[in-house]
C-alpha positions as CSV (number, residue, x, y, z in Angstrom):
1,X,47.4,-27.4,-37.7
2,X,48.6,-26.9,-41.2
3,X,45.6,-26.1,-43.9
4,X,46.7,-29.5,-45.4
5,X,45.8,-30.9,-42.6
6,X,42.6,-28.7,-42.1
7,X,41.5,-30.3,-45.6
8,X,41.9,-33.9,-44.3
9,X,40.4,-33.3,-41.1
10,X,37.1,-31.9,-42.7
11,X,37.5,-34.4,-45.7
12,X,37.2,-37.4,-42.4
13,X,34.6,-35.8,-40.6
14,X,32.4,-34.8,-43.3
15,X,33.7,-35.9,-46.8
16,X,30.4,-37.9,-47.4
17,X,28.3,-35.3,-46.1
18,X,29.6,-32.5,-48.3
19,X,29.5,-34.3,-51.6
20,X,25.6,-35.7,-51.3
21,X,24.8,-31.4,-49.9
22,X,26.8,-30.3,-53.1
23,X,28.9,-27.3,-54.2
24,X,26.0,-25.1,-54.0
25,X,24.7,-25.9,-50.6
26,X,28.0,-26.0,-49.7
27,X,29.3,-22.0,-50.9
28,X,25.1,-21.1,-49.5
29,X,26.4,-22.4,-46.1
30,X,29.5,-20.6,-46.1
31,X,28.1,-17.9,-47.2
32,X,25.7,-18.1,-43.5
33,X,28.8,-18.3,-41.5
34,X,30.4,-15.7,-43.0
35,X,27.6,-13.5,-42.1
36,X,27.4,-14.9,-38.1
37,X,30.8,-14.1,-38.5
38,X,30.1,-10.3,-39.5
39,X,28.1,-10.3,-36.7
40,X,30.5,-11.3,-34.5
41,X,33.2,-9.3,-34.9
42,X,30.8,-6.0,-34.7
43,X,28.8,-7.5,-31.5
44,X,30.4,-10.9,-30.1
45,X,32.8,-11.9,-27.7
46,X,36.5,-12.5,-28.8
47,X,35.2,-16.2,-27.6
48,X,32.0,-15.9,-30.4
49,X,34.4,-14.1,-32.7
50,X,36.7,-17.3,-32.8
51,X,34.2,-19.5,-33.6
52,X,33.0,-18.0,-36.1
53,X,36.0,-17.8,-37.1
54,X,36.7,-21.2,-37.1
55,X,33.3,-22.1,-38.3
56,X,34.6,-20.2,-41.9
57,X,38.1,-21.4,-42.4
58,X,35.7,-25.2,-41.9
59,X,33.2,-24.5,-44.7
60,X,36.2,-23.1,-46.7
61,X,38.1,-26.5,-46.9
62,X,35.0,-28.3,-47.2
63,X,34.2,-26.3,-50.3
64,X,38.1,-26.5,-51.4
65,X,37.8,-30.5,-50.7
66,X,34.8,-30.8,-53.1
67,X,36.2,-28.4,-56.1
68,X,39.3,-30.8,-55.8
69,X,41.5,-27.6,-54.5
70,X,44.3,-27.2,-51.9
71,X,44.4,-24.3,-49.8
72,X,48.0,-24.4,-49.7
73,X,48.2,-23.4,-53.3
74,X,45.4,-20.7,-53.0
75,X,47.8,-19.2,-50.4
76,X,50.7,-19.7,-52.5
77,X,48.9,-18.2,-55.3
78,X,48.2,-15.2,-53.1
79,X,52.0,-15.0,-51.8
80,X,53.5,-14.7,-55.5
81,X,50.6,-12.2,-56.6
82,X,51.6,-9.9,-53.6
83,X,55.5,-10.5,-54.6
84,X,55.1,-9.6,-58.4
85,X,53.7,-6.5,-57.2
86,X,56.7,-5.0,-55.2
């Protein structure tokens, strides 16, 4: 799956959802997976870890979705950073 289409998929199955909880709600509940992440990848399963993991890169285009942002161009962004720098 291309983040595109991560964006979409969350924007389907939660699009309402997400804009009535908020921005706020929305970066405090990222903020809770990121955390059961940490804890995954010190005490879970490669199984737990990957949902967590998962659970993240979700909450992550949801909050994109709502501050009207691609994730592509974060990741480009990123890319040409890193390129200036060599």
């Amino acid at each position: 799956m291309q983040l595109i289409e991560a964006q979409k998929l969350m924007s389907d199955l939660y699009g309402d959802a997400d804009r009535e909880r908020g921005i706020s709600a929305t970066v405090a509940w990222l903020c809770e997976e990121v955390g059961e992440l940490a804890q995954a990848v010190r005490k879970g399963t490669k199984e737990q870890q990957l949902h967590e993991l998962g659970d993240v890169l979700a909450w992550v285009a949801s909050l994109a979705n709502q501050l009207g942002l691609s994730l592509d161009d974060a990741l480009e962004r990123y890319e040409r950073e890193n390129e200036q720098r060599k």
